[in-house]
PDB file as gemmi writes it, atoms N, CA and C in Angstrom:
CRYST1    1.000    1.000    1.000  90.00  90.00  90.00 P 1                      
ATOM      1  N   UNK A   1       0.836  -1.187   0.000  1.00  0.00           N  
ATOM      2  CA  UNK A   1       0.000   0.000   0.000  1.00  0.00           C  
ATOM      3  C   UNK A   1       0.883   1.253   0.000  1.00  0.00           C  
ATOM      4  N   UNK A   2       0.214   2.427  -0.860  1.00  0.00           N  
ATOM      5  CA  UNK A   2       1.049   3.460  -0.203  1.00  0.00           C  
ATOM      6  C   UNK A   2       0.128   4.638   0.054  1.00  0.00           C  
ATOM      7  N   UNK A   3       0.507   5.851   0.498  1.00  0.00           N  
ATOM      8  CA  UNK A   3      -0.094   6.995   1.205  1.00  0.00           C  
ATOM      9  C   UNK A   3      -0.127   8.070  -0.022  1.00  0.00           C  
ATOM     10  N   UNK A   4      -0.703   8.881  -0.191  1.00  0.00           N  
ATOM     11  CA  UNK A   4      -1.150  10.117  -0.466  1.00  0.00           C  
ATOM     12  C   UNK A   4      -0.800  11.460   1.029  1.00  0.00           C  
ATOM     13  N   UNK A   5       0.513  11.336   0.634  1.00  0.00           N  
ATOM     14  CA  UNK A   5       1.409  12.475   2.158  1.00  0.00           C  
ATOM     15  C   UNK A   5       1.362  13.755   1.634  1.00  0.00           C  
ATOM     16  N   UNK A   6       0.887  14.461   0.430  1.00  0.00           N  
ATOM     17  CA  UNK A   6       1.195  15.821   0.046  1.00  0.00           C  
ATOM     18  C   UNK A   6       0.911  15.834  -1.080  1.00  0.00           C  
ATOM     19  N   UNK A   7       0.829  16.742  -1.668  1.00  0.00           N  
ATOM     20  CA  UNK A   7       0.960  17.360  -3.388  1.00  0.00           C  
ATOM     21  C   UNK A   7       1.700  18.711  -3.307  1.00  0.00           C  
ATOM     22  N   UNK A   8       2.331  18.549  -4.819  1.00  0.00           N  
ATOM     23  CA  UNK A   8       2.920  19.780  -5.170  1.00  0.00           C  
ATOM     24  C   UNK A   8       2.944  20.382  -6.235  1.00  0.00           C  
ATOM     25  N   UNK A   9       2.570  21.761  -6.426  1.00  0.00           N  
ATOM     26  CA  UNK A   9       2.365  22.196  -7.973  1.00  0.00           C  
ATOM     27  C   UNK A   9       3.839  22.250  -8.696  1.00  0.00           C  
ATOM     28  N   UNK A  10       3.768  21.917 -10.155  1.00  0.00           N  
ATOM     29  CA  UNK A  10       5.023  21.975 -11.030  1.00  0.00           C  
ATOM     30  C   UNK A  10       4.251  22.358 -12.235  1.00  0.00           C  
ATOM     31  N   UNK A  11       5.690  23.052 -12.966  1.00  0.00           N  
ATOM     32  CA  UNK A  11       5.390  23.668 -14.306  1.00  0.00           C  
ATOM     33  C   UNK A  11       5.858  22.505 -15.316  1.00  0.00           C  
ATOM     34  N   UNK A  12       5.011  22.403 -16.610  1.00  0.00           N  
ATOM     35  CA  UNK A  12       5.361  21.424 -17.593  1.00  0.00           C  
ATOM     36  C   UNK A  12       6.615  22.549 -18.596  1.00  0.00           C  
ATOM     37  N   UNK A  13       7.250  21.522 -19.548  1.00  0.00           N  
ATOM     38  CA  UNK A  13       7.831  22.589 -20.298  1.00  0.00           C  
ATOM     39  C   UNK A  13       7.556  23.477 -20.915  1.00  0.00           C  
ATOM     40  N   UNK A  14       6.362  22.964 -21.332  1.00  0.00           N  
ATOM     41  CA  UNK A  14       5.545  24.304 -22.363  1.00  0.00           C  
ATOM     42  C   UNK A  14       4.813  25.577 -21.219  1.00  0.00           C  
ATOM     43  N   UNK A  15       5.059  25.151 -20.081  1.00  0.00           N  
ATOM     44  CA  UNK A  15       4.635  26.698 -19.081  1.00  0.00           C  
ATOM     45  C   UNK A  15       3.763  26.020 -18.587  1.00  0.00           C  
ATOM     46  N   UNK A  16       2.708  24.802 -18.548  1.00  0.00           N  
ATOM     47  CA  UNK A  16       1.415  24.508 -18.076  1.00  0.00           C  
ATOM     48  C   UNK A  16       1.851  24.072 -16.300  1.00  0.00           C  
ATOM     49  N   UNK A  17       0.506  24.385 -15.601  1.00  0.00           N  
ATOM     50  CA  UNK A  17       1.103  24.319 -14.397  1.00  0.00           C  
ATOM     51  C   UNK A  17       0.282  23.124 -14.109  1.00  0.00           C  
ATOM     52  N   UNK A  18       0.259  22.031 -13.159  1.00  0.00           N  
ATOM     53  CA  UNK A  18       0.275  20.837 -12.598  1.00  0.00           C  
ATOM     54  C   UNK A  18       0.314  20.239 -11.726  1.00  0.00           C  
ATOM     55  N   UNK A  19      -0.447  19.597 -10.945  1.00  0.00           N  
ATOM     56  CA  UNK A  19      -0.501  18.820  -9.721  1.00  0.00           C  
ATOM     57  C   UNK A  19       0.349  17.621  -9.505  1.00  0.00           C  
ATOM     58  N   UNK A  20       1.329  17.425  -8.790  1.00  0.00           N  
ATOM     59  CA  UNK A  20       1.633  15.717  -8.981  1.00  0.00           C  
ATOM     60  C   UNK A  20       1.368  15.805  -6.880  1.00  0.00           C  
ATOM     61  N   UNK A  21       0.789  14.138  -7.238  1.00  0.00           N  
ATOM     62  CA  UNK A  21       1.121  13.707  -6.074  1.00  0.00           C  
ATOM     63  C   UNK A  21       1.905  12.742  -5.673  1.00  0.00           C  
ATOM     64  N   UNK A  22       2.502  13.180  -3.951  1.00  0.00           N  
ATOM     65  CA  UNK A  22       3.343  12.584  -3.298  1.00  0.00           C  
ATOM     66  C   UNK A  22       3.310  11.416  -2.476  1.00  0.00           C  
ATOM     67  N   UNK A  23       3.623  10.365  -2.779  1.00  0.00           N  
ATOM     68  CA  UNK A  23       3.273   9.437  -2.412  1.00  0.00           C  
ATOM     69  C   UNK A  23       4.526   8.428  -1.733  1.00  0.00           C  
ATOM     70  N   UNK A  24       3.969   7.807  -0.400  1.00  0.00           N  
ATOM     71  CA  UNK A  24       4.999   7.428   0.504  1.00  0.00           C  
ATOM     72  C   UNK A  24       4.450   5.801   0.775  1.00  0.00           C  
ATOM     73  N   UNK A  25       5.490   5.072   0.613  1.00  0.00           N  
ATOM     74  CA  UNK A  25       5.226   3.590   0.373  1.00  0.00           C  
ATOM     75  C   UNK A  25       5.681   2.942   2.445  1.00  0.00           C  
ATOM     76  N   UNK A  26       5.602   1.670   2.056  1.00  0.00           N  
ATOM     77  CA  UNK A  26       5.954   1.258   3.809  1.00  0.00           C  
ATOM     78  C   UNK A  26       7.018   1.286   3.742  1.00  0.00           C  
ATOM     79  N   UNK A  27       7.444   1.185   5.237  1.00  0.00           N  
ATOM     80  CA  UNK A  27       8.700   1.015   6.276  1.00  0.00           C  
ATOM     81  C   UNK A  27       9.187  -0.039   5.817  1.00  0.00           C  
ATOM     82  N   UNK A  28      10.495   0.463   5.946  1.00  0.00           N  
ATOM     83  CA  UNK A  28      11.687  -0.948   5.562  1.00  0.00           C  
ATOM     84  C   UNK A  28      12.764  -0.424   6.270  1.00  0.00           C  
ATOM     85  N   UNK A  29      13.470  -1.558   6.913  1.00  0.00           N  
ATOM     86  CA  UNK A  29      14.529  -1.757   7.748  1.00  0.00           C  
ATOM     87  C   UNK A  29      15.908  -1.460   6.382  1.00  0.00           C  
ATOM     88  N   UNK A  30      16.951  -0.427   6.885  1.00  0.00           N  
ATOM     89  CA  UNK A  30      17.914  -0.456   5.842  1.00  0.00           C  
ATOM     90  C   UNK A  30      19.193  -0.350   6.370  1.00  0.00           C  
ATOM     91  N   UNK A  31      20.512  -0.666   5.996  1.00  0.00           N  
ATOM     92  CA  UNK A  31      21.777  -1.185   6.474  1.00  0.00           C  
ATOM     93  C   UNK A  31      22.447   0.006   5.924  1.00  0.00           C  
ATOM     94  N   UNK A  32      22.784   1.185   7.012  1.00  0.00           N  
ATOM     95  CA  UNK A  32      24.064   2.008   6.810  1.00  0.00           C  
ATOM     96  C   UNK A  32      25.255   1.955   6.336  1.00  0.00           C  
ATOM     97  N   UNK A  33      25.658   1.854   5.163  1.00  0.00           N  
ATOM     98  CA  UNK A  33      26.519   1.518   4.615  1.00  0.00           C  
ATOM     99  C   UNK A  33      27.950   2.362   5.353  1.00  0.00           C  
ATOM    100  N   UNK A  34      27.717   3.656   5.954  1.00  0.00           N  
ATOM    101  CA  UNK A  34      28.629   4.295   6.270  1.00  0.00           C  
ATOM    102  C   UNK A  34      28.771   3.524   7.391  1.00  0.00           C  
ATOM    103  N   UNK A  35      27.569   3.789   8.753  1.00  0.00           N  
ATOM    104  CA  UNK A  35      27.913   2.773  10.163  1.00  0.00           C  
ATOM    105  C   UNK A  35      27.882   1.805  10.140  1.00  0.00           C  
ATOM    106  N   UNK A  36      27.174   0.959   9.230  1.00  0.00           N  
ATOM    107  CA  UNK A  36      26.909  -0.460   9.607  1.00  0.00           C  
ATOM    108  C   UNK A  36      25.612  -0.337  10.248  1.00  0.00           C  
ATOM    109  N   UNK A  37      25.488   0.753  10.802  1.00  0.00           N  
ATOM    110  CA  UNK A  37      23.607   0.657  12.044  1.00  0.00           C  
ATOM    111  C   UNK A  37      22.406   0.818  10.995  1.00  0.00           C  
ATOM    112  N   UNK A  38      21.608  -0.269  11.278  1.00  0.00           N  
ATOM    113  CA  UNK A  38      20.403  -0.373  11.061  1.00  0.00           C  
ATOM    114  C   UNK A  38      19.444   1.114  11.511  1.00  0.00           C  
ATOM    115  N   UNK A  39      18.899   1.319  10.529  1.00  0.00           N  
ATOM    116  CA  UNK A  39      17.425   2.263  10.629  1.00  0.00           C  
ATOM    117  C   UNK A  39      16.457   1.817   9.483  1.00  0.00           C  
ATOM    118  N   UNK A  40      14.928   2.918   9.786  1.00  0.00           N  
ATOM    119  CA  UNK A  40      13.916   2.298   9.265  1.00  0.00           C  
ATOM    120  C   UNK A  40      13.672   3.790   8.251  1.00  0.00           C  
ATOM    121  N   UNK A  41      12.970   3.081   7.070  1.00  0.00           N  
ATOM    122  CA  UNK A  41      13.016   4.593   6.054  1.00  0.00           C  
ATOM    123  C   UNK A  41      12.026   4.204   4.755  1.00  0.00           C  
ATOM    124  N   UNK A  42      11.099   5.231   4.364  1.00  0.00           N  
ATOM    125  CA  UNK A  42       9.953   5.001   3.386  1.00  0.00           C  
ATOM    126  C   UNK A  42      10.252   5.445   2.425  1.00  0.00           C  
ATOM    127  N   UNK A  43      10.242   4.996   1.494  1.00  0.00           N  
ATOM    128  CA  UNK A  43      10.573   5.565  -0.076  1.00  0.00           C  
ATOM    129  C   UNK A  43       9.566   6.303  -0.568  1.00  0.00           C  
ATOM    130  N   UNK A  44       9.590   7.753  -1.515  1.00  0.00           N  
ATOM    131  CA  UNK A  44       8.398   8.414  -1.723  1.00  0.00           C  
ATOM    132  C   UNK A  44       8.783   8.307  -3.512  1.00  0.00           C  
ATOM    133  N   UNK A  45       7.730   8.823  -3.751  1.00  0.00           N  
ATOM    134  CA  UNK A  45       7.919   9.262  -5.529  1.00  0.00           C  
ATOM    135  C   UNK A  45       6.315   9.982  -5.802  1.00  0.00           C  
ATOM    136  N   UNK A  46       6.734  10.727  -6.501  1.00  0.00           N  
ATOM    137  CA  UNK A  46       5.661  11.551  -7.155  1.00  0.00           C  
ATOM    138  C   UNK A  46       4.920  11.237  -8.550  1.00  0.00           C  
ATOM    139  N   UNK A  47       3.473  11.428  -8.405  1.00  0.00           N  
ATOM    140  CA  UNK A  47       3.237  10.826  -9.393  1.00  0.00           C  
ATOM    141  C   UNK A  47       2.125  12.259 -10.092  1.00  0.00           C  
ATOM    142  N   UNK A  48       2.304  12.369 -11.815  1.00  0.00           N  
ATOM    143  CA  UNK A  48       1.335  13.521 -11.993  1.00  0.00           C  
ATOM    144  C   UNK A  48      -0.076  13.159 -12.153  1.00  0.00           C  
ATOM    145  N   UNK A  49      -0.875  14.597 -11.611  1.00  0.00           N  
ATOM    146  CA  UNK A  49      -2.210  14.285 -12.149  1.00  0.00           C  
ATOM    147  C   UNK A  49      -3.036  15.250 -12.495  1.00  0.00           C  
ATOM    148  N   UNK A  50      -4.234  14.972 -12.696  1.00  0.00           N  
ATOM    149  CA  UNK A  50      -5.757  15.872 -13.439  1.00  0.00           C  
ATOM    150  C   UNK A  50      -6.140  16.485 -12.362  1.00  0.00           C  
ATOM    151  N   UNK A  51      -5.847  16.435 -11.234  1.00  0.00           N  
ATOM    152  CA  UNK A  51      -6.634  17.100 -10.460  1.00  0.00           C  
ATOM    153  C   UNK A  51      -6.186  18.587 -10.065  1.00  0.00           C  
ATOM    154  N   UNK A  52      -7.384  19.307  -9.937  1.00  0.00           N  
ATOM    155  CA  UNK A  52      -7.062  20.493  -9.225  1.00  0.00           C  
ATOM    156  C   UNK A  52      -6.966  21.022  -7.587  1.00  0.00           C  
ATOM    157  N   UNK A  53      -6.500  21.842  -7.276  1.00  0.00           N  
ATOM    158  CA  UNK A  53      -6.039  22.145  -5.549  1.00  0.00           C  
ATOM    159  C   UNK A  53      -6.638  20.946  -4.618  1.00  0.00           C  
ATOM    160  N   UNK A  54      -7.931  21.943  -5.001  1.00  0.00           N  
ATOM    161  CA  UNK A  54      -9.120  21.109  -3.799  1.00  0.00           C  
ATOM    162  C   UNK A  54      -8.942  19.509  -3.886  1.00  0.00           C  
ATOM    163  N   UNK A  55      -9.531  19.098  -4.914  1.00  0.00           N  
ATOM    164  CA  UNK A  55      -8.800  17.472  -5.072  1.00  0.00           C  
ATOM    165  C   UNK A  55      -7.879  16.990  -4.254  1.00  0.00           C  
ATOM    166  N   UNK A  56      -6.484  17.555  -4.466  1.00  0.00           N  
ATOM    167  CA  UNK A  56      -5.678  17.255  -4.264  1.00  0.00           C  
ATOM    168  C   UNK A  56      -5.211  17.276  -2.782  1.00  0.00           C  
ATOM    169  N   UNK A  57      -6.104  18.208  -1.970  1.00  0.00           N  
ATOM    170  CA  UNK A  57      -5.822  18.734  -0.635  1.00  0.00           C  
ATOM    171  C   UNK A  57      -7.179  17.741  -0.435  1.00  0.00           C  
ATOM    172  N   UNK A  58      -7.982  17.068  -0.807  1.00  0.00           N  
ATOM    173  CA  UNK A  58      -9.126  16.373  -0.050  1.00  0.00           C  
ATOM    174  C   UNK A  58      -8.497  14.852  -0.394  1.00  0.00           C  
ATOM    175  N   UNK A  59      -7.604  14.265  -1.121  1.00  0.00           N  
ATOM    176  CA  UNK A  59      -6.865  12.972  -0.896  1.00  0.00           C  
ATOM    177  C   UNK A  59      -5.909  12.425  -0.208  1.00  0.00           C  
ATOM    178  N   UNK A  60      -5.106  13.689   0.336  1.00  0.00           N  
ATOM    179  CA  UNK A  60      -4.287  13.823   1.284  1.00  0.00           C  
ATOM    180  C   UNK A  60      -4.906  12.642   2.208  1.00  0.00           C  
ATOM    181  N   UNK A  61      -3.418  11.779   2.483  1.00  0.00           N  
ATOM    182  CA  UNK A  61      -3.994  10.851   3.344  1.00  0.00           C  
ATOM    183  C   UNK A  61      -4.892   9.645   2.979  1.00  0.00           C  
ATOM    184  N   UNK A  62      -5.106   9.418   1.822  1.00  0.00           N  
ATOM    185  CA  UNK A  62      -5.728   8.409   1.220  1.00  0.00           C  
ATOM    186  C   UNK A  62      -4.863   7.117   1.029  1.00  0.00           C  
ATOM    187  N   UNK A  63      -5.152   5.856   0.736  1.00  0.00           N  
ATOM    188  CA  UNK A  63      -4.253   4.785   0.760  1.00  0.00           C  
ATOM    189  C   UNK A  63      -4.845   4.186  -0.732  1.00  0.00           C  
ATOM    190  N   UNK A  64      -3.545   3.345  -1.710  1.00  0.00           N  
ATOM    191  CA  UNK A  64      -4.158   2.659  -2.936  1.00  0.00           C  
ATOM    192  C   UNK A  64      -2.865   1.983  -3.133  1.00  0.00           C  
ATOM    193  N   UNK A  65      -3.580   0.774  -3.333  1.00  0.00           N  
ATOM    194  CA  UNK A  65      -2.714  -0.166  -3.831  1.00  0.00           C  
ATOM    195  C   UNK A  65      -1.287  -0.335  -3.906  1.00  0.00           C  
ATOM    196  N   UNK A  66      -0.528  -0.916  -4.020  1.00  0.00           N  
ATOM    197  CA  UNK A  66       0.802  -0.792  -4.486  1.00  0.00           C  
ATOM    198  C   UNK A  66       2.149  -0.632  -3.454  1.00  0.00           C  
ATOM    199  N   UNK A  67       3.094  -0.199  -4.838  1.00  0.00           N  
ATOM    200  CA  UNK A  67       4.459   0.182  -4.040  1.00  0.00           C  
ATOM    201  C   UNK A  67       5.378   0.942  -4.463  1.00  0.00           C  
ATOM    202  N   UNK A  68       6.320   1.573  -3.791  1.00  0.00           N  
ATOM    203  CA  UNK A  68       7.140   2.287  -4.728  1.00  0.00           C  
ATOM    204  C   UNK A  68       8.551   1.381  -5.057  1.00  0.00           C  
ATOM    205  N   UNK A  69       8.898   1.205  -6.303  1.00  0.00           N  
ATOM    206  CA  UNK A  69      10.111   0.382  -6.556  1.00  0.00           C  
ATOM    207  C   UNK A  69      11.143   1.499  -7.317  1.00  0.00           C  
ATOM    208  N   UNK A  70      12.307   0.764  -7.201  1.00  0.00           N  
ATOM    209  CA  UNK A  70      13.669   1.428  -7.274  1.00  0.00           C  
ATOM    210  C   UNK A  70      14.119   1.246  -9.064  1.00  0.00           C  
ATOM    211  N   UNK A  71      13.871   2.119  -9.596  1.00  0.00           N  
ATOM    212  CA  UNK A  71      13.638   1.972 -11.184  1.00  0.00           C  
ATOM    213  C   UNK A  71      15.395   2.973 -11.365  1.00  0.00           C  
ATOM    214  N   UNK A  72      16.253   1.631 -12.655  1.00  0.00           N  
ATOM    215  CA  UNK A  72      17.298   2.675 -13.392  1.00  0.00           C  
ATOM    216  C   UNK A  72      17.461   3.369 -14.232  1.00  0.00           C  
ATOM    217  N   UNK A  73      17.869   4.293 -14.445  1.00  0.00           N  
ATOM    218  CA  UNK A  73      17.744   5.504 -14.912  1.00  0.00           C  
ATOM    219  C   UNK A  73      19.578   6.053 -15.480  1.00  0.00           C  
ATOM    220  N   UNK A  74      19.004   7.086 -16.442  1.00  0.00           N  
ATOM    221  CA  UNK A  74      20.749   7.382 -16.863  1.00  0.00           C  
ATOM    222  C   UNK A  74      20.847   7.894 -15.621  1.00  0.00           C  
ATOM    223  N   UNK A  75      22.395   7.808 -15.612  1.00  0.00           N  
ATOM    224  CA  UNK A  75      23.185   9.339 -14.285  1.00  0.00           C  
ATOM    225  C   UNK A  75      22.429  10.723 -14.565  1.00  0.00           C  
ATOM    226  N   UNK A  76      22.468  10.930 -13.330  1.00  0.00           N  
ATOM    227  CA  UNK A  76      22.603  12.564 -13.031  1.00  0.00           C  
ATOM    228  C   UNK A  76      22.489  13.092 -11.521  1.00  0.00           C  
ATOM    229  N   UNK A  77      22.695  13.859 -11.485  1.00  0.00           N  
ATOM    230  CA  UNK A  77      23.508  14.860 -10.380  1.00  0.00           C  
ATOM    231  C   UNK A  77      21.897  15.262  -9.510  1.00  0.00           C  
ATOM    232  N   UNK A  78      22.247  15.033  -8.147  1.00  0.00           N  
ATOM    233  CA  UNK A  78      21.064  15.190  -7.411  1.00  0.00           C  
ATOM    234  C   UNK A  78      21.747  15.919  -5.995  1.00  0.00           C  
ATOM    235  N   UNK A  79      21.255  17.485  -5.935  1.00  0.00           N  
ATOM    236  CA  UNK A  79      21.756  18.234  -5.124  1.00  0.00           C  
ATOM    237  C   UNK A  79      20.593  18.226  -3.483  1.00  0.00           C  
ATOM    238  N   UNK A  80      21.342  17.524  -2.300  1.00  0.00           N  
ATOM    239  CA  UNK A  80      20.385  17.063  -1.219  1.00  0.00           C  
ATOM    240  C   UNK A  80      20.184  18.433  -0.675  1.00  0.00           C  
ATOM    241  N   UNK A  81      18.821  18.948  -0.367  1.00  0.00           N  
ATOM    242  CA  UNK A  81      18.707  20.081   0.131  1.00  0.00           C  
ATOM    243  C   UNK A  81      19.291  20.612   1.196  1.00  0.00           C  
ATOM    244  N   UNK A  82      19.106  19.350   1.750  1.00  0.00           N  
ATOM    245  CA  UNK A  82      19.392  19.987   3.734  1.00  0.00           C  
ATOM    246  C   UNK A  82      21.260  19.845   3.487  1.00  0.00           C  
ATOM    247  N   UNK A  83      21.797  19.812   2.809  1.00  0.00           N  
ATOM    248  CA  UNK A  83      23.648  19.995   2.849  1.00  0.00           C  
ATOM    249  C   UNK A  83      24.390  20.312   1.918  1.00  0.00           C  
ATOM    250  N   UNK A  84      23.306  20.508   0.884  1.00  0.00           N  
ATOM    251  CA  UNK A  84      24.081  21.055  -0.127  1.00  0.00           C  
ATOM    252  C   UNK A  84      25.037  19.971  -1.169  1.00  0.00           C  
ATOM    253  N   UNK A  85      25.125  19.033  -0.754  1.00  0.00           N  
ATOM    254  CA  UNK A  85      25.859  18.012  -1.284  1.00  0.00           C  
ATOM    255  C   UNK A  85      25.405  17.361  -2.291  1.00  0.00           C  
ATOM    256  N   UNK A  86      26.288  17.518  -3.238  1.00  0.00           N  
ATOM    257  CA  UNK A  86      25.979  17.180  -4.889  1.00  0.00           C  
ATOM    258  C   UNK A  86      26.168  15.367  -4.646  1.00  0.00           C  
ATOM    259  N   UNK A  87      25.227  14.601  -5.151  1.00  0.00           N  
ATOM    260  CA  UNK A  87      25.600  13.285  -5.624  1.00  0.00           C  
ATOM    261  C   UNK A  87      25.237  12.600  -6.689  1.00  0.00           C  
ATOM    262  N   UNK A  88      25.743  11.415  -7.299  1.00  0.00           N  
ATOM    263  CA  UNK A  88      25.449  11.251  -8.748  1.00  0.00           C  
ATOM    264  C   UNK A  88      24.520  10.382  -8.572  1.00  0.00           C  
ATOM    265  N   UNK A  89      23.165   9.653  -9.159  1.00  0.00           N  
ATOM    266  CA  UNK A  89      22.753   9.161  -8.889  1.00  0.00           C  
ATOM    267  C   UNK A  89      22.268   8.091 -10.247  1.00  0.00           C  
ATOM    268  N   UNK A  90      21.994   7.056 -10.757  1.00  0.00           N  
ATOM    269  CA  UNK A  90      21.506   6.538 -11.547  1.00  0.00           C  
ATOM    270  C   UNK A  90      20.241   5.494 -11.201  1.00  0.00           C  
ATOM    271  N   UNK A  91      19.161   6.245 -10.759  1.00  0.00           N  
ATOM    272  CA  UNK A  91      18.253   5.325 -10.498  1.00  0.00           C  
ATOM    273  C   UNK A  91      17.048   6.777  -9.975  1.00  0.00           C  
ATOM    274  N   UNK A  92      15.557   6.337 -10.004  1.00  0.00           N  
ATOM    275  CA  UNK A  92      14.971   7.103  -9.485  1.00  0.00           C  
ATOM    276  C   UNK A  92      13.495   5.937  -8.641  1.00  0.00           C  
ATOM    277  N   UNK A  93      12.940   6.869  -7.713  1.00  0.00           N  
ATOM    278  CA  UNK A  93      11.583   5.743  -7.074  1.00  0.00           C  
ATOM    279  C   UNK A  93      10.617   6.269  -8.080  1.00  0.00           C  
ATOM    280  N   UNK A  94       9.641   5.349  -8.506  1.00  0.00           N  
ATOM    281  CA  UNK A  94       8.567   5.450  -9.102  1.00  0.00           C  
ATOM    282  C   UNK A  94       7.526   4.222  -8.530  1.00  0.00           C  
ATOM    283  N   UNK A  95       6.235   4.628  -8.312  1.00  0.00           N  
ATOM    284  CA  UNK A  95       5.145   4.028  -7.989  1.00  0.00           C  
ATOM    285  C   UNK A  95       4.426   2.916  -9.230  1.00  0.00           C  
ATOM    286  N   UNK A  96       4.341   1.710  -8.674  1.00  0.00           N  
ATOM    287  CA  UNK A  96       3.677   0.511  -9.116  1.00  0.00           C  
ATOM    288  C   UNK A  96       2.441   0.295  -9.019  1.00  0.00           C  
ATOM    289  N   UNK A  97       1.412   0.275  -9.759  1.00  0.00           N  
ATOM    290  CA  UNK A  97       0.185  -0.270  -8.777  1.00  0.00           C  
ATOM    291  C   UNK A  97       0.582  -2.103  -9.275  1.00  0.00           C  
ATOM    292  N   UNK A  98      -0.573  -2.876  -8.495  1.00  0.00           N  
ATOM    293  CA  UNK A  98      -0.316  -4.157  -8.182  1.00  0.00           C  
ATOM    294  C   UNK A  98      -0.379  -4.946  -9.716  1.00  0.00           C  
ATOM    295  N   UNK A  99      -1.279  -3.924 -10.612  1.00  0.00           N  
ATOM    296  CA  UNK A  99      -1.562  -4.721 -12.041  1.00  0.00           C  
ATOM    297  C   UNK A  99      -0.347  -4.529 -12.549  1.00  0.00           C  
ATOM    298  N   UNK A 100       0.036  -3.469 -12.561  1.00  0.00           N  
ATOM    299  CA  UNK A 100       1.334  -3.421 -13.616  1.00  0.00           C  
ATOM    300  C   UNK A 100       2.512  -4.493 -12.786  1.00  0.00           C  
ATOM    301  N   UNK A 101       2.472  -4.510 -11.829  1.00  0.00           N  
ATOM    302  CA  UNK A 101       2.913  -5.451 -10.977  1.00  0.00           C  
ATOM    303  C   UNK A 101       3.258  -6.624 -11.259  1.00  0.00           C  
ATOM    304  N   UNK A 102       2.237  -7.353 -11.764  1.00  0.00           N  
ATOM    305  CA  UNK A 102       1.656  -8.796 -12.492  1.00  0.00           C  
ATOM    306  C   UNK A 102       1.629  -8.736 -13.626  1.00  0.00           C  
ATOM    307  N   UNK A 103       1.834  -7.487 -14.750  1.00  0.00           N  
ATOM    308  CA  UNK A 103       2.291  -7.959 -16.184  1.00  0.00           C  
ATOM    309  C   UNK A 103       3.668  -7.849 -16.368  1.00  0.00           C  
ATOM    310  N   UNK A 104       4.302  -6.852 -15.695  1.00  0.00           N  
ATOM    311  CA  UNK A 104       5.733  -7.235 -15.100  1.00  0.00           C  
ATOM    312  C   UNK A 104       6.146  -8.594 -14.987  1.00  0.00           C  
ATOM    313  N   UNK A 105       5.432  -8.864 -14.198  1.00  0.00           N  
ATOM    314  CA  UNK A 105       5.631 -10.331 -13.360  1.00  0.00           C  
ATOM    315  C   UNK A 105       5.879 -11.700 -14.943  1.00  0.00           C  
ATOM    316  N   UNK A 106       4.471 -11.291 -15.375  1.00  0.00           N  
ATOM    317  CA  UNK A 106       4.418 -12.319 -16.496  1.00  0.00           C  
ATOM    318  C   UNK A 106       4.959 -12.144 -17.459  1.00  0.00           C  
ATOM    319  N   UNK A 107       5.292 -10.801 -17.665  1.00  0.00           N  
ATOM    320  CA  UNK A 107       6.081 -10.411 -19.109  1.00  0.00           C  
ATOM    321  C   UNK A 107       7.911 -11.480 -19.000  1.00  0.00           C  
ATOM    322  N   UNK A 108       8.120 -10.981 -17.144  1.00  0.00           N  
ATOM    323  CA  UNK A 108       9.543 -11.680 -16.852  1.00  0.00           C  
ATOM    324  C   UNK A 108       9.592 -13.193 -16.999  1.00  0.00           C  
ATOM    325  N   UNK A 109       8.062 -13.702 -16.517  1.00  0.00           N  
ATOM    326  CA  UNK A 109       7.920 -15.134 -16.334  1.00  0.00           C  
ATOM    327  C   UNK A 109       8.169 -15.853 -18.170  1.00  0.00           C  
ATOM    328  N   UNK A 110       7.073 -15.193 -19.055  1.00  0.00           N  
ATOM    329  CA  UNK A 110       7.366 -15.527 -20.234  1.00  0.00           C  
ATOM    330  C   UNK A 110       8.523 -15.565 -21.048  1.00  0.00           C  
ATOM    331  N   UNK A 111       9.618 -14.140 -21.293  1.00  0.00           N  
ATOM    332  CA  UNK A 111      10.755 -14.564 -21.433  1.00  0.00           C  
ATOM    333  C   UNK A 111      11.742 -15.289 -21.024  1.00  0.00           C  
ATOM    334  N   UNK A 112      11.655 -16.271 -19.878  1.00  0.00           N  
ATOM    335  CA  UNK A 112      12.367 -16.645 -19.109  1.00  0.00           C  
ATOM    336  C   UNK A 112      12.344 -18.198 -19.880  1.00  0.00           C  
ATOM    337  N   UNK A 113      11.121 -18.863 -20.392  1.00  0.00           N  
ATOM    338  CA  UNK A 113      10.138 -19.879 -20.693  1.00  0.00           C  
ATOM    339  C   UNK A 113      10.976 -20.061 -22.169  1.00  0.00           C  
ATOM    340  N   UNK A 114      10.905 -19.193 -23.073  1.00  0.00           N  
ATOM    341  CA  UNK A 114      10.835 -18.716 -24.887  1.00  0.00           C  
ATOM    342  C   UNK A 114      12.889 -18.838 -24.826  1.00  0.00           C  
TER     343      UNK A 114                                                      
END                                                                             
């Protein structure tokens, strides 16, 4: 499952302005690569949509299906707000619902078969 935690307006390239929502998947236990210490941490990703303000401020907090998975992507440079610290990154989170889930699933199962 994941959450509906926020929305935020963005501009398209052509100037059009836009709702996406923010969406926060479950808790998962993850291994500090710097300490070694275990902590717990939710993956978010944004997803766009049709809706306007009100919409968007009355779903807040809603729950649907799914998950967010760890999708690769070319490099590029991702500046962390809170330090300023430039890092390179090749991968971004994007949201699954459960169907695409399962043609995933079968698309992998079938080539695997052929």
């Amino acid at each position: 499952m994941v959450t509906v935690k926020d929305y935020k307006q963005r501009e398209s390239k052509d100037g059009e302005k836009f709702f996406v929502l923010v969406l926060q998947g479950g808790v998962s236990p993850v291994k500090s690569n710097k300490t070694g210490r275990m902590y717990f941490t939710s993956k978010t990703a944004t997803v766009p949509s049709t809706f306007d303000e009100s919409t968007c401020q009355s779903i807040v907090g809603a729950q649907f299906p799914g998950r967010i998975v760890k999708v690769e992507s070319e490099p590029y440079e991702f500046t962390i707000k809170e330090t300023g610290e430039v890092v390179n990154l090749s991968h971004r989170w994007e949201y699954q619902d459960d169907v695409e889930e399962e043609i995933t699933e079968k698309v992998i199962s079938d080539s695997l078969v052929n």
